[in-house]
N, C-alpha and C positions, 0 to 999 in steps of 0.2 A: 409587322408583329415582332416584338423582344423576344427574345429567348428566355428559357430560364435559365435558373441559376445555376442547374447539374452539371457536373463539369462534360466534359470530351469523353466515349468507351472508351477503357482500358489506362485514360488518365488519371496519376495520382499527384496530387498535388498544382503547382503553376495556376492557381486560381485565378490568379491578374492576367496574365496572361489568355485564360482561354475565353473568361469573360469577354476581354475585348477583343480576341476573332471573332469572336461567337456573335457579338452585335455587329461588326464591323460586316459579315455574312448575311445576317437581317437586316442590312441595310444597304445590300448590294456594293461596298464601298472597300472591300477586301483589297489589298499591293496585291498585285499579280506576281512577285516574286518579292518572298520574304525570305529571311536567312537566321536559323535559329540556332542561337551561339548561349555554349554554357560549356559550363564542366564537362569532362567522358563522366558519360555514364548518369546523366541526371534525369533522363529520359524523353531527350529530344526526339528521337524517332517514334517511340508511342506517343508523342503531340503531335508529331507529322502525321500519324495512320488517324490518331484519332479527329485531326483536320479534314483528312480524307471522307470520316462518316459526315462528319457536319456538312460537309458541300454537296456530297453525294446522295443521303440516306432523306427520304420522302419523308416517312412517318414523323420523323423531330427534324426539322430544317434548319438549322443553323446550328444544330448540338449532335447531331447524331443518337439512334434510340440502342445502336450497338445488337440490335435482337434483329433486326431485320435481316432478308438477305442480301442485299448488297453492302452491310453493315459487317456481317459476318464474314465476307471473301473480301473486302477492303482489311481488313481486321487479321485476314487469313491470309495476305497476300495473295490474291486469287482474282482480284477486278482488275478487267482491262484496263478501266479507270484512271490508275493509281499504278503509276508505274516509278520503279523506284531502280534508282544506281548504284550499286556498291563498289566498294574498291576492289583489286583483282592483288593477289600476290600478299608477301609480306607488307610491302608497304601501301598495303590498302588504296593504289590511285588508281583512279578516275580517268578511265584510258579516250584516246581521241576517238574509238570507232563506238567506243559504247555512245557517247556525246551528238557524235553526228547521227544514229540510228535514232537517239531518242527525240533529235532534233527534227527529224523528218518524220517520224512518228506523228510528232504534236501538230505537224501540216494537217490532218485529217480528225484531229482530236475536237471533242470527245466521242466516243461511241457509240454509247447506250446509258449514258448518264448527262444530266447538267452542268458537271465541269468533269474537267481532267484534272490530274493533280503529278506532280515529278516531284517524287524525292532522290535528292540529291547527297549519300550519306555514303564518306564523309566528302564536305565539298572544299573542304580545305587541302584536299589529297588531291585535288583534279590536276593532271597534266595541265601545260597551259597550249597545247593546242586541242586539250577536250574544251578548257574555257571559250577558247576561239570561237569551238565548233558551238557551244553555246548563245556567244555573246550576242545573235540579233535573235533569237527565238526567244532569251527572256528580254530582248530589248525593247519587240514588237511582237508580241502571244496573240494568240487567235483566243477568240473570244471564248471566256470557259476554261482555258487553260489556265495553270497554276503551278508556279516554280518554285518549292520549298527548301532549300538551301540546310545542310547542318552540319557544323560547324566547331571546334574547340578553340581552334586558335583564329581569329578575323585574319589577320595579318598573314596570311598565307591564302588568303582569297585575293585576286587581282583584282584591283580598287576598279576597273570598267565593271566590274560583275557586280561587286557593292555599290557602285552608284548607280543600281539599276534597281535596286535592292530594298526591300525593308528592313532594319535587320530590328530581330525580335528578343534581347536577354533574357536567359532562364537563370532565376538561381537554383541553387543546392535546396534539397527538401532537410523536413525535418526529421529527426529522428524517429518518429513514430511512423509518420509517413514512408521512411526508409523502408524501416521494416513490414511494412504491410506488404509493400509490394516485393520485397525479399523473400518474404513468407509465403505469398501468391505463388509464386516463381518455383519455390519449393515446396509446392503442395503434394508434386506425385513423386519425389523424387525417393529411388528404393531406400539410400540410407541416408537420411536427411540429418544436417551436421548436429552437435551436440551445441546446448544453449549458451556456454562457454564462447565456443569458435563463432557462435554467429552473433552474440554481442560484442566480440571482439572485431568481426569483417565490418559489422554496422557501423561500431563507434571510427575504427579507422577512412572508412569510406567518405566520411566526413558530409554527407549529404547525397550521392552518389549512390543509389542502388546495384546501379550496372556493375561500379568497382568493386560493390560488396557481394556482389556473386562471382564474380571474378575470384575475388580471395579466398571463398570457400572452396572453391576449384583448386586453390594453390595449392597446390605438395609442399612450395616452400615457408609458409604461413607458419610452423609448427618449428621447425629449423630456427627459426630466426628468432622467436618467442625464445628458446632455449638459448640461442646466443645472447640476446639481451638479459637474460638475467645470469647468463657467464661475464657476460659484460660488466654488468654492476658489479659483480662483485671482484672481479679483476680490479675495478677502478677503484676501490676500499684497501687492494691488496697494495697495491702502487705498483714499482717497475720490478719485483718479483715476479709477481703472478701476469704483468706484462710480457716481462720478455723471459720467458721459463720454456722456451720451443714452441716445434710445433705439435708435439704432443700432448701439450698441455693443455687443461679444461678449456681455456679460451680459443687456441688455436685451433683444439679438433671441433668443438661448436664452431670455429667460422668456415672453415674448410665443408662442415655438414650443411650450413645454410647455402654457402656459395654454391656448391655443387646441387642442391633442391632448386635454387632459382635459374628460370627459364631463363635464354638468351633474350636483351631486347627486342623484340616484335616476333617470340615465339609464346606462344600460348601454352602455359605450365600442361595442361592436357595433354598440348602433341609435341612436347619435348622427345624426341627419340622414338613417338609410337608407330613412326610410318614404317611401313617397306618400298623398297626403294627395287627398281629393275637395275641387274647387271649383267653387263653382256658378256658371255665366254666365249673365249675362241675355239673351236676342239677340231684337231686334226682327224680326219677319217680318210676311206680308199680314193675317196674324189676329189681329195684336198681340204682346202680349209673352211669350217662352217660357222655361220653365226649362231650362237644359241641364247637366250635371255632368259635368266628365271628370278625370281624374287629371292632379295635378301635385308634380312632383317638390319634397319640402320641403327636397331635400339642396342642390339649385338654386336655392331661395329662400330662403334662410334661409343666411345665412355665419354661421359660431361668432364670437359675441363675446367680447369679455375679459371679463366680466362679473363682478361682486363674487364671487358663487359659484362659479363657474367658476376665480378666479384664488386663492380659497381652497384650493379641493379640492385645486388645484395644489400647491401653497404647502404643504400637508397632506403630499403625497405627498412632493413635497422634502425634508421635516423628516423622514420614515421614512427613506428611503434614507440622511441624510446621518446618522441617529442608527445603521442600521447601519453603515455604512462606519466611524464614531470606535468601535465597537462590536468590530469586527475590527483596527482597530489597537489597539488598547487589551489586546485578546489576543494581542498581540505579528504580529498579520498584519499583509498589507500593502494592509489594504483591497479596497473595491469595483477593479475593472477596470478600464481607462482611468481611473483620478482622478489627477490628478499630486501628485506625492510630498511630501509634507508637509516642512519640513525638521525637522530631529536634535531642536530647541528645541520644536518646536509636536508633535511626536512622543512626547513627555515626559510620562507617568500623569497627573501634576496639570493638565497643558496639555490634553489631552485630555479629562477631566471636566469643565473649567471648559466647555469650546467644546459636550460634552452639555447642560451645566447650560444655556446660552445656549441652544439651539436647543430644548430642554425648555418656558425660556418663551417663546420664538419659536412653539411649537405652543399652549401654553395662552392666548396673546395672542390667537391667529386666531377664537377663539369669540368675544370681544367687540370687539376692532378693526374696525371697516369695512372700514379703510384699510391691505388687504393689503400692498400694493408699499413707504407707510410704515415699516408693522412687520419687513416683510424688509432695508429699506437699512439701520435702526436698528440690525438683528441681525447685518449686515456692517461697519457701524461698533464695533459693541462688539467684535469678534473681529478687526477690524484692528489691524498691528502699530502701537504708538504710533510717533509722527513724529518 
């Protein structure tokens, strides 16, 4: 029996895609480990849960009905089913004992359902002796199991796991698409952003939902909007309003954006909101005692400018200001608050040339040290001659 055409619960977008699980399910013919590689943030893991209903859920067989209950706690993270791996730490891997647990796990799999299903998110972070602990359970699966792989970068999967593998491309959604499920996401939320910031998270996102809640989350979103249009008009001023300090409109705008932006692989939310245990020593009549009590890190610890930090910044700048030339170039009138380019620097070929510029102003940031350098360089080159 075919499927319909509905896509996967809680799937937006990936049509081609779910289509052809979705028959490949109805006709018993599914890779027992696929590997689904896209963008951060395009919605691989709700393709993974909602693959989960389709194998799992009776009432629609090979689509999932998303209403049932075992539709509901696969959906909910809740079925034994459907057992999924996260990375552990800052840098999100995929440690060897989580790998061997789940690998013995799937000895016995499935449970109480028609298949099992492992997701693997993300599996380009796995240790490689998690992969190890992997590499004959998805080489040889018990029957019913299912090994879902996801993925940003391939190249950071050891090629024994991909040649074991499906691997399944997702592209980027579309803008409407974005927002729907943007908008989902932020149905209950108490202050939900204003229509300004969330056309601006969307359009930046570039197809990527995930990154576009991510950016509403950003504290430094708002920083950086303001730099840019200190930016522009520093580059109109030339090496005055260049190099005038760092008191100056430009310098205290970069100083504000650096210091809003999170360290690489800290999440803008828990920049400095933890408490941290610290241990006191205190002498009493018995001698010496240990004592531990909570101390605020957000209190101790002030944001630095710090190389990385004035990167990531510097990163986010060159996005915003590659869309803004990106909207005038299609005859708009740009980002919001930027001041107005004039008629001459407004010009196709003017325009390109100032992408091309701020192009290698992002490809610089990987090997320069010396951010703040590489950005005055990149305001001299697009300042008007003298």
């Amino acid at each position: 029996m075919e499927p319909s055409s509905a896509s996967f619960p809680a799937v937006v977008g990936h049509e081609r895609v779910v289509e052809m699980l979705s028959r490949a399910i109805a006709r018993g013919r599914l890779h027992h480990g696929l590997v689904l590689s896209g963008p951060r943030g395009v919605g691989k893991a709700a393709l993974a849960r909602g693959l989960g209903c389709a194998l799992i859920c009776t009432r629609a067989p090979a689509r999932g009905c998303g209403e049932c209950d075992d539709c509901r706690r696969v959906l909910g993270g809740r079925h034994t089913d459907v057992r999924v791996l996260v990375g552990e730490g800052k840098s999100q891997t995929i440690t060897a004992a989580a790998a061997r647990e789940a690998a013995i796990r799937c000895q016995h799999a499935p449970f109480e359902a028609q298949a099992h299903v492992v997701i693997i998110d993300p599996a380009d972070r796995m240790h490689p002796a998690a992969a190890a602990a992997l590499l004959k359970a998805i080489e040889e699966p018990r029957e019913g199991v299912y090994w879902v792989l996801l993925a940003t970068n391939l190249h950071d999967i050891l090629d024994t796991i991909l040649s074991r593998c499906m691997t399944v491309p997702l592209e980027r959604l579309g803008a409407a698409q974005t927002r729907t499920v943007v908008e989902a996401a932020l149905a209950d939320a108490a202050e939900p952003p204003s229509g300004e910031r969330l056309e601006l998270a969307i359009s930046l996102s570039e197809g990527s939902p995930g990154v576009a809640l991510e950016l509403l989350g950003d504290d430094s979103l708002e920083p950086t909007r303001a730099l840019l249009a200190t930016t522009l008009r520093a580059m109109e001023l030339g090496p005055a309003a260049i190099f005038s300090g760092d008191r100056s409109p430009l310098w205290s705008s970069w100083k504000s954006a650096v210091l809003a932006t999170p360290e690489p692989g800290e999440r803008a939310s828990e920049a400095g909101d933890e408490d941290e245990a610290e241990v006191v020593v205190v002498k009493g009549p018995k001698g010496r005692k240990k004592k531990s009590r909570k101390k605020s890190k957000k209190k101790r610890d002030k944001p630095k400018e710090s190389a990385a930090r004035q990167r990531a910044a510097a990163a986010r700048l060159a996005e915003l200001w590659m869309l803004h030339l990106r909207e005038l170039l299609r005859g708009g009138e740009g980002l919001p608050q930027m001041p107005r380019l004039s008629d001459a620097r407004r010009e196709g070929g003017e325009l390109v040339a100032q992408m091309q510029a701020v192009q290698r102003f992002q490809a610089s940031l990987i090997r320069n040290p010396n951010v703040r350098l590489s950005f005055e360089q990149l305001l001299l080159e697009l300042a008007p001659p003298a």
